[in-house]
py3Dmol code that shows the C-alpha trace and the ligand (Angstrom):
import py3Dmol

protein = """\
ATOM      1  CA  UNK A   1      11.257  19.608  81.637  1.00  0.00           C
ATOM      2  CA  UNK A   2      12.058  21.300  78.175  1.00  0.00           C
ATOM      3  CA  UNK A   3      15.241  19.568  78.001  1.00  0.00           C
ATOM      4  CA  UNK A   4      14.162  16.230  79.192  1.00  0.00           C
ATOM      5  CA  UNK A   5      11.292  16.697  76.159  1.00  0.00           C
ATOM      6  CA  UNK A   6      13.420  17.784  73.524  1.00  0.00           C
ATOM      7  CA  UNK A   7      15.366  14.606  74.374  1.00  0.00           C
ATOM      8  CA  UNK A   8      12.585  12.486  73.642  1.00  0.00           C
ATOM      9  CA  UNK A   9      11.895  14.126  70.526  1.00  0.00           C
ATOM     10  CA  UNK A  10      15.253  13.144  69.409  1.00  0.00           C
ATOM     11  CA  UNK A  11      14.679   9.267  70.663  1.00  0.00           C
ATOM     12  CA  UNK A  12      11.416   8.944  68.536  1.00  0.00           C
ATOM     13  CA  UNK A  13      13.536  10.647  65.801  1.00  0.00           C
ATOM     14  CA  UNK A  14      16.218   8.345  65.869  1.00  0.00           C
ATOM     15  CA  UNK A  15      13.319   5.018  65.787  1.00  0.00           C
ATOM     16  CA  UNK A  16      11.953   6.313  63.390  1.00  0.00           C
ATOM     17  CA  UNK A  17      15.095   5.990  61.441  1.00  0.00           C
ATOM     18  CA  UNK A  18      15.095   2.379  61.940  1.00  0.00           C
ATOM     19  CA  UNK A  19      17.552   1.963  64.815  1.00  0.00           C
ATOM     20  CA  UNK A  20      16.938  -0.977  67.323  1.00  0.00           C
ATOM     21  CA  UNK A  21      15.219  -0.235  70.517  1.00  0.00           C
ATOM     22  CA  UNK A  22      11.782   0.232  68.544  1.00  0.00           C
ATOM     23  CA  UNK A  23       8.555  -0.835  70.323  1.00  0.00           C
ATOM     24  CA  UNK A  24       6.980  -3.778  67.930  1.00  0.00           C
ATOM     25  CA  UNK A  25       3.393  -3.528  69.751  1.00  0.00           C
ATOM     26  CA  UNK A  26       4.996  -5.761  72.618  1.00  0.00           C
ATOM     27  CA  UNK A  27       3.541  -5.562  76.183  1.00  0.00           C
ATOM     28  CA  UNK A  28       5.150  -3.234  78.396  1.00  0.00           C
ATOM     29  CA  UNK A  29       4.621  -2.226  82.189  1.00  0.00           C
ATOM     30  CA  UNK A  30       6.077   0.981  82.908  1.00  0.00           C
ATOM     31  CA  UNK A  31       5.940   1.802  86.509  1.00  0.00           C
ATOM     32  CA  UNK A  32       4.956   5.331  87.647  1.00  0.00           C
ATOM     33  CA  UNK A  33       6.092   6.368  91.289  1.00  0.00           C
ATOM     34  CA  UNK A  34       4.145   8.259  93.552  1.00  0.00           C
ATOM     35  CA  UNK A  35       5.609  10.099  96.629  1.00  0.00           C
ATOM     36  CA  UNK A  36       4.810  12.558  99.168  1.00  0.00           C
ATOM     37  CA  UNK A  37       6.715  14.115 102.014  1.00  0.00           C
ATOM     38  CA  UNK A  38      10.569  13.295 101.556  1.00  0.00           C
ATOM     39  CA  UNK A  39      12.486  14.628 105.138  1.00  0.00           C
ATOM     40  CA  UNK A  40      14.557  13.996 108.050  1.00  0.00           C
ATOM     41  CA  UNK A  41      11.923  13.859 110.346  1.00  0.00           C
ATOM     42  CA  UNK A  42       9.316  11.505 108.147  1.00  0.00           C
ATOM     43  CA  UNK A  43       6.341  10.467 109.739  1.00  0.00           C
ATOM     44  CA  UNK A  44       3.599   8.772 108.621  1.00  0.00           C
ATOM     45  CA  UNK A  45       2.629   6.497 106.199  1.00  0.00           C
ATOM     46  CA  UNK A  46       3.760   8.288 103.227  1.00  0.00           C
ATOM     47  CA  UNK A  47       6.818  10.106 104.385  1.00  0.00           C
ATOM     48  CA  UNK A  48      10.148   8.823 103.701  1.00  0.00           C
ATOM     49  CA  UNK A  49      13.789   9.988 104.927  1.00  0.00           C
ATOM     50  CA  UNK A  50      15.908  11.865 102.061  1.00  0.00           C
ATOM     51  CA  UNK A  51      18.747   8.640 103.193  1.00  0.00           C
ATOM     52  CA  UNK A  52      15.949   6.136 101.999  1.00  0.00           C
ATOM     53  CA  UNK A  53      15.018   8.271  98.890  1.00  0.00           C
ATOM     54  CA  UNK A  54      18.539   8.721  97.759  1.00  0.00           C
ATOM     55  CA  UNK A  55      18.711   4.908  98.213  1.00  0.00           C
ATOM     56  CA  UNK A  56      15.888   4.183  95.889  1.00  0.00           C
ATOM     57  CA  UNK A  57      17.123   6.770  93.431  1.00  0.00           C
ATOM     58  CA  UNK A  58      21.041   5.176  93.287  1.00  0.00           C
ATOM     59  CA  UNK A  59      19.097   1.630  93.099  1.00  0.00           C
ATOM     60  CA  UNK A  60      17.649   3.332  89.497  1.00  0.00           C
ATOM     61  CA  UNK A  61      20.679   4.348  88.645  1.00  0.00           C
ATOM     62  CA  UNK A  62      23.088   0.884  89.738  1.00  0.00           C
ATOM     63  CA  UNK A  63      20.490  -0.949  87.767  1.00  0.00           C
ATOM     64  CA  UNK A  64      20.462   0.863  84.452  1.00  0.00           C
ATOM     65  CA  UNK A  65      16.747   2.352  84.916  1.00  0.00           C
ATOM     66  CA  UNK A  66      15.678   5.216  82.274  1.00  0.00           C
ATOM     67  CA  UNK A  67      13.749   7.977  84.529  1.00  0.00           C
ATOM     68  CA  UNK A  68      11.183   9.105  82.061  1.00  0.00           C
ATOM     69  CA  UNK A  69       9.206  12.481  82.360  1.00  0.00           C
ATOM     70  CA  UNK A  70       5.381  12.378  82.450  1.00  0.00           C
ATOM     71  CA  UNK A  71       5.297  14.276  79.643  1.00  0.00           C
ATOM     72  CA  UNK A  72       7.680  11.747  77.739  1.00  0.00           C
ATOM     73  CA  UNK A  73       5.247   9.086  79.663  1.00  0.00           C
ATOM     74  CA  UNK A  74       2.323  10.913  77.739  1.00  0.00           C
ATOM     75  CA  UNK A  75       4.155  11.197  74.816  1.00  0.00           C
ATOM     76  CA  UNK A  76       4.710   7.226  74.247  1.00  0.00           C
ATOM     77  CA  UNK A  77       1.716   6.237  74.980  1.00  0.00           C
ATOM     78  CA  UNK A  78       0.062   8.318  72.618  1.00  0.00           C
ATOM     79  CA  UNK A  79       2.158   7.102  69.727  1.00  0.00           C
ATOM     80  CA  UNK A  80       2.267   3.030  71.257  1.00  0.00           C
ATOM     81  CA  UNK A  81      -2.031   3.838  70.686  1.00  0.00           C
ATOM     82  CA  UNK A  82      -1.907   5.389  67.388  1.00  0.00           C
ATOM     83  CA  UNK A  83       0.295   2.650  66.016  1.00  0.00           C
ATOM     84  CA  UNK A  84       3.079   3.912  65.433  1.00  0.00           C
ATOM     85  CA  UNK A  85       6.946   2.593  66.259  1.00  0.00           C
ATOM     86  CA  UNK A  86       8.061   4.147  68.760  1.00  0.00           C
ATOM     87  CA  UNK A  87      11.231   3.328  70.885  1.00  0.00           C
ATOM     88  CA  UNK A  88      10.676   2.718  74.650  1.00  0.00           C
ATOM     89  CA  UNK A  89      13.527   2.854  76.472  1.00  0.00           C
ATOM     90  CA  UNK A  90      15.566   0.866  78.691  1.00  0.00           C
ATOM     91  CA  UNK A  91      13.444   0.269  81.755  1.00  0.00           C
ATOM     92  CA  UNK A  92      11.400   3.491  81.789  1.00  0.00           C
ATOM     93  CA  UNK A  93      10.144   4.659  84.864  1.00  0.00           C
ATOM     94  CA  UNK A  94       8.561   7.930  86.061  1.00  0.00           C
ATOM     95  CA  UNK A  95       9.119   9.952  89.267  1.00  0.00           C
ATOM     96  CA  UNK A  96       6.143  11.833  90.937  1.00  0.00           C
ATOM     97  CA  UNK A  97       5.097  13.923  94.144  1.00  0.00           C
ATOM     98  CA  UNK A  98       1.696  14.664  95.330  1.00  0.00           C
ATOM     99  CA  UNK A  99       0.452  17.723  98.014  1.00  0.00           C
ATOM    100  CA  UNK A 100       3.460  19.630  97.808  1.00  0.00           C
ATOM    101  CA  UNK A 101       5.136  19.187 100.484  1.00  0.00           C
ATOM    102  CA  UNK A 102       8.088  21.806 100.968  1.00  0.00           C
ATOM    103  CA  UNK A 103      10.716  18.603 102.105  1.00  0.00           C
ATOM    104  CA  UNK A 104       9.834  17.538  98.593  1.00  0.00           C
ATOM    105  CA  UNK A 105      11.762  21.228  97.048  1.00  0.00           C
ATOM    106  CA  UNK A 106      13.705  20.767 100.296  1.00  0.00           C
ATOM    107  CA  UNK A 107      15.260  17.716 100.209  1.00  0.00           C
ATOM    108  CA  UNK A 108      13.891  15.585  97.110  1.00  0.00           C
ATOM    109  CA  UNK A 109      14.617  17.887  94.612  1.00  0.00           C
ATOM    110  CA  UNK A 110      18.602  18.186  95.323  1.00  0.00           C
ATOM    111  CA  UNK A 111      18.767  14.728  95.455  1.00  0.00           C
ATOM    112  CA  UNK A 112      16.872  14.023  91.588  1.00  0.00           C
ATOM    113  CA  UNK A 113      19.437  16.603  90.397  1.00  0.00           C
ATOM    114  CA  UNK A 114      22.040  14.663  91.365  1.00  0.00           C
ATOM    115  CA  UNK A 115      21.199  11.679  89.345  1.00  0.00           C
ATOM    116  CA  UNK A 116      19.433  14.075  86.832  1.00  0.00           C
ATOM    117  CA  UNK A 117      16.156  12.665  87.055  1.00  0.00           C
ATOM    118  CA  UNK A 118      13.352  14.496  85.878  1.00  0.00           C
ATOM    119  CA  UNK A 119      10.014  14.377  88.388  1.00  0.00           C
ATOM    120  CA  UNK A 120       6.232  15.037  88.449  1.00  0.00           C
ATOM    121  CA  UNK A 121       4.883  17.307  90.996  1.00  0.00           C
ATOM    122  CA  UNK A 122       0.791  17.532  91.359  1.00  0.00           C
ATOM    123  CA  UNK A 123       0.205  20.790  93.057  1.00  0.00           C
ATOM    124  CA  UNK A 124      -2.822  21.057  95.008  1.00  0.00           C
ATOM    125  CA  UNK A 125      -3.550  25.077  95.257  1.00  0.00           C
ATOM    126  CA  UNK A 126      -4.819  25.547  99.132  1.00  0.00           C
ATOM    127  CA  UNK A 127      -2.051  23.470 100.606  1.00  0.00           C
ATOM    128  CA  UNK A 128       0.525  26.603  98.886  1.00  0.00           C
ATOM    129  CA  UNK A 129       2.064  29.410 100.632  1.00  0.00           C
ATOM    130  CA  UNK A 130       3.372  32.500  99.012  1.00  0.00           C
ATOM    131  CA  UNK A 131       6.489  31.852 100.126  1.00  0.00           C
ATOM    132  CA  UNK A 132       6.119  28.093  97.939  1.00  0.00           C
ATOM    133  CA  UNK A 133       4.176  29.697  94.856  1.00  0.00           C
ATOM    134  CA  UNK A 134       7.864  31.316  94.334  1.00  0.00           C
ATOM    135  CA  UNK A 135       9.696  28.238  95.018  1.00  0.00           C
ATOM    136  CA  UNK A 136       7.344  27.026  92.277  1.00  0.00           C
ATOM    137  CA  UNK A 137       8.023  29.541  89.987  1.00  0.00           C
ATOM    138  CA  UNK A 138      11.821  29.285  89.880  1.00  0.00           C
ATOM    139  CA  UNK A 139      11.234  25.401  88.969  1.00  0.00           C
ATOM    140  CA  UNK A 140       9.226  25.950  85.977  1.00  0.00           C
ATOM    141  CA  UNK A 141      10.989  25.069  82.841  1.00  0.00           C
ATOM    142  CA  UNK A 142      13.366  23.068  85.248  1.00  0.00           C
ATOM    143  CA  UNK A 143      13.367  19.107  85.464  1.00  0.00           C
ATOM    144  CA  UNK A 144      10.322  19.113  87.816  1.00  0.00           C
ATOM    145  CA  UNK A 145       7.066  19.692  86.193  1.00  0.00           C
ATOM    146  CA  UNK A 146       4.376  21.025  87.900  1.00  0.00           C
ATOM    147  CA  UNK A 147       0.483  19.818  87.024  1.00  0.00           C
ATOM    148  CA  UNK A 148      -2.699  19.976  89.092  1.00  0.00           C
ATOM    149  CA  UNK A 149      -3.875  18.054  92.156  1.00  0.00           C
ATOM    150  CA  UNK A 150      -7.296  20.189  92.513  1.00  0.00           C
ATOM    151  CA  UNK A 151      -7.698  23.408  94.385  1.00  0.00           C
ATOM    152  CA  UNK A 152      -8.843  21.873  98.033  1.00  0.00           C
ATOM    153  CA  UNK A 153      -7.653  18.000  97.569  1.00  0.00           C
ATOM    154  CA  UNK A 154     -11.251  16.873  98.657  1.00  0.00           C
ATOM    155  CA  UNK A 155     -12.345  13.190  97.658  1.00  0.00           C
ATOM    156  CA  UNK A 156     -13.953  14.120  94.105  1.00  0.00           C
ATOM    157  CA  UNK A 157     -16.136  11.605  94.307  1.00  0.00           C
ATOM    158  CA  UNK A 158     -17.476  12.521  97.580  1.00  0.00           C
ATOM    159  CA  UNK A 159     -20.811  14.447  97.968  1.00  0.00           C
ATOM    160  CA  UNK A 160     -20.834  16.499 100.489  1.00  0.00           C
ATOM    161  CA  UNK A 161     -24.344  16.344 103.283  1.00  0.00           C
ATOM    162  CA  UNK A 162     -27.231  17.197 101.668  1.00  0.00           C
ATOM    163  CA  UNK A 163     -25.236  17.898  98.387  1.00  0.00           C
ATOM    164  CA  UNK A 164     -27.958  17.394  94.949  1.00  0.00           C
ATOM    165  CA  UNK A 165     -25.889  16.246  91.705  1.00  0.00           C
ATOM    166  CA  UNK A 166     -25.797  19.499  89.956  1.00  0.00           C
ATOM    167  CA  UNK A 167     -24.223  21.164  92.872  1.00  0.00           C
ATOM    168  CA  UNK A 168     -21.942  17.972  93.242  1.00  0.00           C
ATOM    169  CA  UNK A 169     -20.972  19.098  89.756  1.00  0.00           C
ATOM    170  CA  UNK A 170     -20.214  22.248  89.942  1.00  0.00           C
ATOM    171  CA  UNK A 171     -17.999  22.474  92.994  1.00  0.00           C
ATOM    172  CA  UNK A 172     -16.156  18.951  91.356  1.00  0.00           C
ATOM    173  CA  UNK A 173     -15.688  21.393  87.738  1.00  0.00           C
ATOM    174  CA  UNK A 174     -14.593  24.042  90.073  1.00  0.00           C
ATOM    175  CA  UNK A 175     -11.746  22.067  91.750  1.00  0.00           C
ATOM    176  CA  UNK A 176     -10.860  20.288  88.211  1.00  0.00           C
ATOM    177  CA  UNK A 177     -11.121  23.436  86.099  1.00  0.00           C
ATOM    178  CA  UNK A 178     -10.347  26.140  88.670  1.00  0.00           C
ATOM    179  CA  UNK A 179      -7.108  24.560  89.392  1.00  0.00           C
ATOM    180  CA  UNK A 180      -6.209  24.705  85.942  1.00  0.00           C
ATOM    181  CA  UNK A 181      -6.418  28.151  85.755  1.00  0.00           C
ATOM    182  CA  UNK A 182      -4.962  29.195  89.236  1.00  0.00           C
ATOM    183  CA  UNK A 183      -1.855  27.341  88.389  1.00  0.00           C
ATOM    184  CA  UNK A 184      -2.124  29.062  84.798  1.00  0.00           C
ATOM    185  CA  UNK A 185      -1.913  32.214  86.664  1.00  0.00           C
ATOM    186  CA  UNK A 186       0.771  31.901  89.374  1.00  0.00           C
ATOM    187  CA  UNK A 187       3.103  29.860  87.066  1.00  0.00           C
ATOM    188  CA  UNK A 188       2.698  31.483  83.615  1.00  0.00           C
ATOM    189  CA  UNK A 189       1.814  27.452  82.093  1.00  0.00           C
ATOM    190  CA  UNK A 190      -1.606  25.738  82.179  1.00  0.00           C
ATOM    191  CA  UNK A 191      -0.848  22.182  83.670  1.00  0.00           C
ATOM    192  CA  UNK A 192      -1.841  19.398  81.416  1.00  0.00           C
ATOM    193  CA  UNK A 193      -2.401  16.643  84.084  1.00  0.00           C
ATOM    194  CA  UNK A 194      -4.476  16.089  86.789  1.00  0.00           C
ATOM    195  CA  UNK A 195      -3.994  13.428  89.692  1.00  0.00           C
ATOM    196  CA  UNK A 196      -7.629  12.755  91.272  1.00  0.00           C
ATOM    197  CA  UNK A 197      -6.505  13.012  95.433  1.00  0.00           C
ATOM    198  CA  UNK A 198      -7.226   9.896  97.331  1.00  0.00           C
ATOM    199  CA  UNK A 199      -6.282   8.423  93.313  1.00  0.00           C
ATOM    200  CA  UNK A 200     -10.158   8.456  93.559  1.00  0.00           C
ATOM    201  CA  UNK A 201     -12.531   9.050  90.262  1.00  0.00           C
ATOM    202  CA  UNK A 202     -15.820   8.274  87.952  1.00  0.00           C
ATOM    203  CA  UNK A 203     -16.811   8.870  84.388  1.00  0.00           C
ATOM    204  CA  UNK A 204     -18.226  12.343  85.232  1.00  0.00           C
ATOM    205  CA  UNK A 205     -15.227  13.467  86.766  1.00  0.00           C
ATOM    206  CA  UNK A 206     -13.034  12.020  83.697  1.00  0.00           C
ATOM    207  CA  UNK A 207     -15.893  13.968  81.110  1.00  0.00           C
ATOM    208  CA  UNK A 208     -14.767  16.870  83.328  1.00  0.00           C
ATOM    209  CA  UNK A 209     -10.963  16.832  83.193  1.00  0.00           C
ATOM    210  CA  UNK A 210     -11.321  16.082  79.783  1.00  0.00           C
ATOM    211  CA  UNK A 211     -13.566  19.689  79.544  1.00  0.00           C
ATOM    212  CA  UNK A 212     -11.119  21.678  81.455  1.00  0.00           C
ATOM    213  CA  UNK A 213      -8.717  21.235  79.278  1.00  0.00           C
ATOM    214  CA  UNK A 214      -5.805  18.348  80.753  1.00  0.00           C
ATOM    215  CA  UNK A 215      -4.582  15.314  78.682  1.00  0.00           C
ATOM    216  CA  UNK A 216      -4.543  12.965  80.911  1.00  0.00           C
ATOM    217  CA  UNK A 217      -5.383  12.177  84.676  1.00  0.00           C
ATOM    218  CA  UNK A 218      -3.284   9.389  86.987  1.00  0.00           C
ATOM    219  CA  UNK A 219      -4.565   7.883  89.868  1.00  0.00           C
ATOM    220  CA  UNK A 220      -2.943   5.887  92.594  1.00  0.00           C
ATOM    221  CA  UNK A 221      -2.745   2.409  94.235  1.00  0.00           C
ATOM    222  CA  UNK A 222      -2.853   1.111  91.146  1.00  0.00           C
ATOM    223  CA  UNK A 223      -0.156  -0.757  88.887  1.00  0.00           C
ATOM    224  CA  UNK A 224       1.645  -0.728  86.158  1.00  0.00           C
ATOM    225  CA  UNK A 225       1.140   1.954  82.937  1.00  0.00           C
ATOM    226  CA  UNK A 226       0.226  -0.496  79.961  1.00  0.00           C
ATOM    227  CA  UNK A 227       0.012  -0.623  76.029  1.00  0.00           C
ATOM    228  CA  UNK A 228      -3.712  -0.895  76.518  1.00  0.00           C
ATOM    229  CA  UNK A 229      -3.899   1.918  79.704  1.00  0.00           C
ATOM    230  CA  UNK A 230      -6.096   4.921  79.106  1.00  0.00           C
ATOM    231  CA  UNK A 231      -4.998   8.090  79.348  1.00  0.00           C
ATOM    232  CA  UNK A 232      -7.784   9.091  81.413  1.00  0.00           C
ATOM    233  CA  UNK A 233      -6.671   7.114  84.735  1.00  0.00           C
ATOM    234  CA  UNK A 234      -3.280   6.437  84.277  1.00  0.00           C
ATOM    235  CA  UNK A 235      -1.858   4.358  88.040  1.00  0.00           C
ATOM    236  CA  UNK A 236       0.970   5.207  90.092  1.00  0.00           C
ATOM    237  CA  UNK A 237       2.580   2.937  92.694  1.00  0.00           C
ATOM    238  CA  UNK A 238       2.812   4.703  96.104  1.00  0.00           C
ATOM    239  CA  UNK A 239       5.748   4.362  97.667  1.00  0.00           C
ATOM    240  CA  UNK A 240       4.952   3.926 101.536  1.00  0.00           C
ATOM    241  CA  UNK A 241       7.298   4.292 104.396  1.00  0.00           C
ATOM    242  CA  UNK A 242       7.042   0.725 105.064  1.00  0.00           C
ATOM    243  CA  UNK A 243       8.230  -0.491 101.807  1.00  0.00           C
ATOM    244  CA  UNK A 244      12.412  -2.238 101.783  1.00  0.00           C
ATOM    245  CA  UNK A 245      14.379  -1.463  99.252  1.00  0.00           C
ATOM    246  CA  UNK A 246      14.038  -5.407  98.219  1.00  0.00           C
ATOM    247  CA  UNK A 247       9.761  -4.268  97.249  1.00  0.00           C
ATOM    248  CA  UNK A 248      10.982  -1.097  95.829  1.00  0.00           C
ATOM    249  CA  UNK A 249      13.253  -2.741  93.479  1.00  0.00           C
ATOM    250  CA  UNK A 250      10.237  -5.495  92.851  1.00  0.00           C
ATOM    251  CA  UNK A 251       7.506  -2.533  91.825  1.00  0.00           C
ATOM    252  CA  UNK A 252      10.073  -0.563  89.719  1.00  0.00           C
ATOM    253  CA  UNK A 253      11.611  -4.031  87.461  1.00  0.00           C
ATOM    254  CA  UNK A 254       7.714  -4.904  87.035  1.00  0.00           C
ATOM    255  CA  UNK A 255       7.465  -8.117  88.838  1.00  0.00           C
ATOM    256  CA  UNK A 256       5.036  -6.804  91.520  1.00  0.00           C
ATOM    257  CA  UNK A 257       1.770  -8.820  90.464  1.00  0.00           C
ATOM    258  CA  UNK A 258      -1.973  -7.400  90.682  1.00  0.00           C
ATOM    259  CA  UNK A 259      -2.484  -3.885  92.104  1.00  0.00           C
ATOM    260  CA  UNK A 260      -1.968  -2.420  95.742  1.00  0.00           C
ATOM    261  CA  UNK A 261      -5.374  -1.716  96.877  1.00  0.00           C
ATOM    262  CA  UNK A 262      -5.848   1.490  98.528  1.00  0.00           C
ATOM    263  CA  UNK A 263      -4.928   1.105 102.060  1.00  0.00           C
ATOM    264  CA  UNK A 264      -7.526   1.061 104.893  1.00  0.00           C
ATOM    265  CA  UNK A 265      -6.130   4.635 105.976  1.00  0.00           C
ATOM    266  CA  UNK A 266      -6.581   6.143 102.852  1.00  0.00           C
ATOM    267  CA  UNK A 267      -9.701   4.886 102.640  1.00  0.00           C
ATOM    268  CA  UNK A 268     -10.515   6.243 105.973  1.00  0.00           C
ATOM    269  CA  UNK A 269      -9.073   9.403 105.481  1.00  0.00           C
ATOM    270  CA  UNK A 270      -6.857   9.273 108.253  1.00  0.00           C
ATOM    271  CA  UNK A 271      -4.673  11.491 107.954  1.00  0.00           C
ATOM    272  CA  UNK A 272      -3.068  15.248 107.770  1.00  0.00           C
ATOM    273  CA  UNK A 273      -2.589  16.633 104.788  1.00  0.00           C
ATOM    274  CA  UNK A 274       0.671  19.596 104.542  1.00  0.00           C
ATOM    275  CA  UNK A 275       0.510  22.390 105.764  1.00  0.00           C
ATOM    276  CA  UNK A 276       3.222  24.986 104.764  1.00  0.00           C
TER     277      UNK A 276
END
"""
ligand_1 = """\
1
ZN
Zn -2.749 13.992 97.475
"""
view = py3Dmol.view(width=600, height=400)
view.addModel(protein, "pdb")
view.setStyle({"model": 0}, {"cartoon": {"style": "trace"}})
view.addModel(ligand_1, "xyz")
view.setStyle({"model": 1}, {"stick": {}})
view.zoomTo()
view.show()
């Protein structure tokens, strides 16, 4: 993660020098990926074989993409919305995991290293074992970064029966904030992004994130990241099971039109979330 930053330190260095490559306020769509379980024996919706993840990752590489880091994701964007020239690389794409899934340090993580990719992993606390809070800690300061994905991975939006607002509130600050500071604790670095489970959020919960300290928060089953997208709710592209490698190579060279729609699964909650 430090090296992949300090990398894109010395791209916006170099623009800013006047080389080509510079973004002139043109329209971009960056896609950000969103996996889960990555193993030999996927099931599921979500879970894909490492053969069919290695696949996806080589198509990056055969086709000249430029993995980008979600902090060097964050980065851009901030500058492309102040104004200022920045250089966008050649077709910039991000890499990230949600509810930790121990195939993903397993078998994901040797494969990224091969091709040197750098990744996103959203951490949500309850779905941890010991034994993974110290597989965790020997990645930080590696190529995977590690940010929140609350404490319990309930539906913040979601009030639970008989639940009044201000309770609502303080349980949803609680999974936002509390995460925060968990993952402060185990891994020695506050996260500074937050991906809302089920990609599912409101104004409140945004006014909260923003409180508790993160940058920016992504969502899900969403699109492409834009000139114009806020940093608040930031979409990701899951990549289902389902998907050939003919739709993977259509979400990640920007041609898929409109957004995915969460699935009627997700929307039903239907389900199981890891276990370690
Ligand atoms: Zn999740």
């Amino acid at each position: 993660m430090r090296a992949g930053f300090g990398l894109w330190i010395v791209l916006v260095c170099v623009v800013s020098s006047g080389l080509s490559g510079e973004n002139h306020g043109q329209a971009f769509r960056i896609p950000v990926l969103c996996y889960h379980a990555v193993s030999p024996a996927a099931s599921g919706p979500f879970a894909l074989t490492p053969e069919v993840f290695d696949r996806q990752m080589r198509l990056l590489q055969q086709d000249g993409y430029t993995v980008l880091s979600a902090n060097g994701l964050i980065a851009f964007l901030r500058s492309v919305q102040r104004g200022e020239r920045v250089f966008l690389p050649a077709k910039p794409v991000v890499i990230t995991f949600d509810d930790n899934y121990e195939s993903i340090r397993r078998y994901a993580y040797p494969i990224l290293e091969k091709y040197k990719y750098q990744s996103c992993n959203f951490i949500y606390i309850k779905g941890v074992s010991e034994s993974g809070w110290a597989q965790f800690r020997k990645f930080e300061g590696s190529s995977m970064e590690m940010h929140s994905h609350t404490i319990s991975h309930a539906d913040l939006v979601k009030r639970q029966p008989g639940e009044d607002e201000r309770a609502w509130r303080k349980r949803i600050f609680g999974e936002i904030a509390g995460s925060r500071k968990i993952l402060e604790e185990k891994l020695g670095r506050a996260p500074a992004y937050i991906a809302y489970p089920y990609g599912r959020w409101n104004t409140d919960i945004i006014r909260m994130m923003r409180i508790a300290g993160y940058s920016a928060g992504f969502s899900a089953f969403g699109g492409y990241v834009r000139e114009t997208s806020s940093l608040d709710v930031l979409p990701r592209f899951t990549i289902f099971r389902e998907y050939d490698l003919e739709m993977f190579r259509k979400i990640v060279s920007g041609e898929w039109s409109g957004s995915q729609g969460e699935p009627d699964f997700v929307r039903a909650r239907d389900y199981n979330l890891p276990a370690e």
